[in-house]
Structure formats: structure tokens, C-alpha cells
C-alpha positions as CSV (number, residue, x, y, z in Angstrom):
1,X,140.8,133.0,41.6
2,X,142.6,133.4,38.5
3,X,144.2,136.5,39.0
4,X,145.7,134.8,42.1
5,X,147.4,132.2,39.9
6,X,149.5,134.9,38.1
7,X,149.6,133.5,34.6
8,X,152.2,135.5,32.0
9,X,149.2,135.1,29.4
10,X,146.9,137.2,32.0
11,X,149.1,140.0,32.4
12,X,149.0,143.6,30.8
13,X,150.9,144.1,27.3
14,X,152.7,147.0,25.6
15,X,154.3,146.4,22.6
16,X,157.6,148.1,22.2
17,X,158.7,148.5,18.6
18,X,162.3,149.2,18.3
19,X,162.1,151.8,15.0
20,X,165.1,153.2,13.0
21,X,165.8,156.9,12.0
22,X,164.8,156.6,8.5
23,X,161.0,155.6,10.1
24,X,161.2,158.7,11.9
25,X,162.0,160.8,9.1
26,X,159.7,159.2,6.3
27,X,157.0,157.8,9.3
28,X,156.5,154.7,6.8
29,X,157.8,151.8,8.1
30,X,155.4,148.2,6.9
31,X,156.9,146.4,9.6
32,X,155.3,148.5,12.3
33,X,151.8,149.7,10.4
34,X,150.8,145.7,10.8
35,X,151.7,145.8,14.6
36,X,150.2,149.3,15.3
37,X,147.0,147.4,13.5
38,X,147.4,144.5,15.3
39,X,147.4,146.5,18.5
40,X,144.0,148.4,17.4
41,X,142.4,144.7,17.0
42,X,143.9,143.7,20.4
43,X,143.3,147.1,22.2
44,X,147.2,147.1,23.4
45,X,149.5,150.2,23.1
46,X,152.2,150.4,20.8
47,X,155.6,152.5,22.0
48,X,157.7,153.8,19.4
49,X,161.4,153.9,20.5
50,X,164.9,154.0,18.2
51,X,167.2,152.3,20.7
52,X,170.2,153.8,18.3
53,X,169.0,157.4,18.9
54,X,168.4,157.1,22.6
55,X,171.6,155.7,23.2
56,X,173.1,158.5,21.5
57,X,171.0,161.4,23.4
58,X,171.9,159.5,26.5
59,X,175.3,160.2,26.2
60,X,175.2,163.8,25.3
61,X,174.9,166.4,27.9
62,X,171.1,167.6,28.5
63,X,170.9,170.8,26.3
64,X,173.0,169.3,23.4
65,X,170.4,166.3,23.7
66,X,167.4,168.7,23.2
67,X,169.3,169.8,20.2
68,X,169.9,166.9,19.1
69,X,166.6,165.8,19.0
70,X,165.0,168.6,17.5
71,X,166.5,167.7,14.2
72,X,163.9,164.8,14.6
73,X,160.9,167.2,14.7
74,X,158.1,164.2,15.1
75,X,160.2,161.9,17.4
76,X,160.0,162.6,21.4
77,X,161.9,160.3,24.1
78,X,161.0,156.9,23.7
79,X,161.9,156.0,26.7
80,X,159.3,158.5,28.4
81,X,156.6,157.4,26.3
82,X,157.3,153.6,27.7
83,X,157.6,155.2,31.2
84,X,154.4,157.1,30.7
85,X,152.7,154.3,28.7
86,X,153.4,151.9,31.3
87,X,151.8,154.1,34.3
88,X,148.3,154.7,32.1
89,X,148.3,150.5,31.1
90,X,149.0,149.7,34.8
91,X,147.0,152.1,36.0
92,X,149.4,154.1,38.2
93,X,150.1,156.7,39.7
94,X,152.8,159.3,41.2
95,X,152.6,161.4,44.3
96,X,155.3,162.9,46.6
97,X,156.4,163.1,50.0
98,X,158.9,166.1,51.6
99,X,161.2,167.0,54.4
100,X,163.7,169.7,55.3
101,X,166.3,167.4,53.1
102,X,164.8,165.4,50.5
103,X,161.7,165.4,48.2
104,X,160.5,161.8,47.1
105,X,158.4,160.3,44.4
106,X,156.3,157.2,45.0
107,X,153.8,155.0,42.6
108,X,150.9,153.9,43.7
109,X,147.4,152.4,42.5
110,X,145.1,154.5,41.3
111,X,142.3,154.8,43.6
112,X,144.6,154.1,46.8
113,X,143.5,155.8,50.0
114,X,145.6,158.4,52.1
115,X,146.0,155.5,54.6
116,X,147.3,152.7,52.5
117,X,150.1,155.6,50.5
118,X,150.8,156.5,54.1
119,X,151.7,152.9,54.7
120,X,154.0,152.7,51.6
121,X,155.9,155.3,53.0
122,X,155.9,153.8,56.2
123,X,154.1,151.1,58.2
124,X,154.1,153.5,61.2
125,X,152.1,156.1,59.4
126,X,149.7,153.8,58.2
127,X,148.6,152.1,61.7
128,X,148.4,156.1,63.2
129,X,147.4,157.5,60.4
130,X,145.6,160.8,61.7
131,X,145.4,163.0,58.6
132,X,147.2,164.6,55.2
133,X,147.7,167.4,54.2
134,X,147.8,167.8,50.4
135,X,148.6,170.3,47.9
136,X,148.9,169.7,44.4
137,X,152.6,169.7,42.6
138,X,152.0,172.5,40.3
139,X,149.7,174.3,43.0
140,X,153.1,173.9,45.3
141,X,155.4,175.3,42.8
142,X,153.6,178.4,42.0
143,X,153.1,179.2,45.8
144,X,156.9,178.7,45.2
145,X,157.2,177.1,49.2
146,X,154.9,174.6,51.6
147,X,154.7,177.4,54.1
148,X,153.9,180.1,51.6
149,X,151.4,177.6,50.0
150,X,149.8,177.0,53.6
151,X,149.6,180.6,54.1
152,X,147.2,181.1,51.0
153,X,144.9,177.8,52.2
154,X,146.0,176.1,48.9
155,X,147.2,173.1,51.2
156,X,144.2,171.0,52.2
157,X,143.7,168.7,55.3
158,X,142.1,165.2,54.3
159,X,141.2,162.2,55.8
160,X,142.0,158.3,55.8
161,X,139.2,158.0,52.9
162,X,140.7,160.7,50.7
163,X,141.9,159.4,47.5
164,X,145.3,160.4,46.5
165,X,145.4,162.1,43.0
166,X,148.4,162.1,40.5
167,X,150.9,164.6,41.6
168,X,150.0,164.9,45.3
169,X,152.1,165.9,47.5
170,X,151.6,165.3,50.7
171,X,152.3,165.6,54.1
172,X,151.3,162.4,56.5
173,X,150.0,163.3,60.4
174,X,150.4,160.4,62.5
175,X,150.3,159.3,66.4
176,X,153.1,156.7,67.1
């Protein structure tokens, strides 16, 4: 009943604690030990992130970035952590679908079936849902192709109960 209501006070919290470089270099910042405690007591996450240093990686190209950063040898990106952070707190997710011309990422709850991540694909595949076949990301790149990957039986077929597993990829079988 209450978690139909929706209530801002009943919903999951991150704290997000916009450091500066100097706490990066030093790693002593008052200001943030009391909220990192606070956290513990409250069994929330705290993300580091220095808005001023993201901004600046984000407009660098991609190896000067990584450059760039390693200057800060105890800092990572920020923004990932939140990303990543936010996944684990809401308890999510990622698996993949493919074609001939695209690859796609999709979030779902952990603990979905095959049946309900083929309906957030599609509605279609969900009401003739017949089976998946799954391979793990990794498993997928070191075959280093789907077809090579199904010639070495690393690509298995599952069922409507299957549980789909972070970094699935998968492949949905349906009747129209």
C-alpha cells in the first residue's frame, strides 16, 4: 500500500557530494567526513564527484582526458561512480540486444525474467515469446563473433523462466 502512494521520503537516496581538487589531492575535506559518517549511520552511499574537473575532462578529447586525470592518481570519473552507484542502489541491471546494424543496451530489474526483458524490447516478443538465446558480453567478445560464439556452444538456449544476468546478451525467439 505504501509503496503505491509514491512518497519522495520513501524513495532510495545517494548522496552526491560535489568535492574540489584540493580534497582530492590532500583526501581531507571536514565537510564531507561528517556526511560520509552520516551515510554509515543511515546506510546510504556517498558519490564523490568535482563538478570543476569533470567539466574540464568533458571537453578534452578522450586520450588527453585519461591524461588528464592521471595527474589525479586517487580520483576516477565521478560521473561513472554515480552511474554505477545508482544501478547497485536501484538494483539494476544491463543486458543487450543485436542485429545486423545496431547493438543496444537496456536496464532492467534485477531478477526480471527472459519474458518480461523480451517485452521491454518489444510487446510482440513478450506475448510469443518462445525462447533466448544468451551469451555472456565478455564470453561474446572473446569468441570475437555471435556465429563464431554459437559454433563453440558458448551461446545457450533458455526459457521464459530464465533470469537474465548483468551483461546478457541476448537474442529473443518469438512466434508473431
Amino acid at each position: 500500500m505504501v509503496g503505491q502512494l509514491c512518497l519522495l521520503t520513501a524513495k532510495k537516496q545517494i548522496f552526491v557530494a560535489n568535492i574540489d581538487e584540493m580534497t582530492i589531492v590532500c583526501g581531507k575535506n571536514s565537510y564531507l567526513d561528517s556526511l560520509k559518517k552520516y551515510a554509515l549511520e543511515k546506510n546510504l552511499m556517498v558519490v564523490e564527484v568535482c563538478a570543476k574537473l569533470e567539466s574540464e575532462i568533458r571537453s578534452l578529447p578522450r586520450d588527453e582526458a585519461e591524461q588528464y586525470l592521471s595527474g589525479y592518481t586517487t580520483y576516477k570519473s565521478g560521473i561513472n561512480d554515480l552511474v554505477n552507484t545508482g544501478y547497485t542502489v536501484l538494483d539494476l541491471i544491463t543486458f543487450y540486444t543485436c542485429n545486423s546494424n545496431e547493438a543496444k543496451a537496456w536496464s532492467a530489474k534485477n531478477g526480471t525474467s527472459a519474458k518480461k526483458a523480451a517485452g521491454m524490447v518489444h510487446t510482440d516478443f513478450e506475448k510469443g515469446f518462445i525462447t533466448a538465446e544468451v551469451i555472456n558480453a565478455n564470453e561474446l567478445i572473446k569468441c570475437g563473433s555471435y556465429h563464431a560464439a554459437k559454433e563453440r556452444g558458448a551461446v545457450k538456449l533458455e526459457g521464459k523462466q530464465y533470469i537474465v544476468r548483468q551483461n546478457d546478451v541476448i537474442l529473443f525467439r518469438f512466434n508473431r
